[in-house]
N, C-alpha and C positions, 0 to 999 in steps of 0.2 A: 469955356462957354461956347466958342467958335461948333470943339469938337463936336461938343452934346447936341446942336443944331445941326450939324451934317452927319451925326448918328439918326436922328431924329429925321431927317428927310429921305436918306435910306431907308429908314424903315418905311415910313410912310409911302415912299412910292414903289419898294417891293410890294405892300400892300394892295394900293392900286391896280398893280400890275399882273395882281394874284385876281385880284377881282371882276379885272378884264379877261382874263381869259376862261375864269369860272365863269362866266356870265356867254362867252363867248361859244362854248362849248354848245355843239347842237347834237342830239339824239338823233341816230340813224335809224332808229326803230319809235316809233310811236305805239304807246300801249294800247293795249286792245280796251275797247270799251263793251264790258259787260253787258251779255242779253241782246247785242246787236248781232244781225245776220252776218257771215260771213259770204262771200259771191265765191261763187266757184271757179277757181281757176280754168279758163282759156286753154284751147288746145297749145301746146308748145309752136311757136311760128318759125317758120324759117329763117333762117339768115342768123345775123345777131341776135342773143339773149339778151333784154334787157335786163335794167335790178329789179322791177317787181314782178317779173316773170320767173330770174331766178330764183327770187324770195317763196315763190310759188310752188315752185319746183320742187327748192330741199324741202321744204316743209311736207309737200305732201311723198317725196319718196326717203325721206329719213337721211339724206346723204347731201355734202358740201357739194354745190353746185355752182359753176363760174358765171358773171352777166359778162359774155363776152362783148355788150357791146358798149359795155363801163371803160374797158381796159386801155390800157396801152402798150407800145413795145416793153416799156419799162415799170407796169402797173395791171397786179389782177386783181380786180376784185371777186370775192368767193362768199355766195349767200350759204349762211350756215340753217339747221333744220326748226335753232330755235331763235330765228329771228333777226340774228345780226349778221353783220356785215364785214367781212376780212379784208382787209387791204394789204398785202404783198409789193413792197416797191422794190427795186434793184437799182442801181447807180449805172448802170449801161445797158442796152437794151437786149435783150435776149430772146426774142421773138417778133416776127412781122407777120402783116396782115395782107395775107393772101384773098381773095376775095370774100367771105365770111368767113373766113376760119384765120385761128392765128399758127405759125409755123415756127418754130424751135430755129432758132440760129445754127448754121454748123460751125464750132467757131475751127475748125482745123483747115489748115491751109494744105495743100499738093502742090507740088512745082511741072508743068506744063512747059508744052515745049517753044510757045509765043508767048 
């Protein structure tokens, strides 16, 4: 009897816990609503991309595009042509942010003479 109760509440709160996260889950992309105008995308601005500039971007030239100004050392996000949204993480960083741009790590070391 014990068991079948803590079978039972197992279940029940993987349940739960299935239904917090399904509930939890937010769309990166909201659907388009039929028959509405579309604005035309903004010249490209200087500096950082942001996400709906990059969303703007791949869409109108066909090709993944980065919001450099989403990212970080260890995180790119890449607006794809139909809509969504790539996330790329790494566990160490691999790039730093030079004044608007970001720069490739060198990871090789040289031995110097100080």
């Amino acid at each position: 009897m014990i068991t079948r109760r803590l079978r039972l509440r197992a279940v029940a709160s993987g349940a739960v816990a299935a239904v917090a996260i399904a509930t939890a889950t937010v769309p990166l992309t909201a659907p388009a609503v039929a028959g509405a105008a579309q604005p035309k995308p903004a010249a490209v601005p200087a500096g950082p991309l942001g996400v709906d500039a990059a969303l703007a971007q791949a869409k109108r030239t066909g090709k993944k595009v980065e919001a450099t100004a989403a990212g970080t050392s260890t995180q790119t996000l890449n607006a794809l042509p139909d809509g969504q949204l790539l996330l790329s993480q790494s566990v160490m960083p691999n790039r730093k942010r030079v004044g608007d741009t970001w720069k490739q790590l060198d990871p090789t070391l040289t031995r110097r003479a100080d």
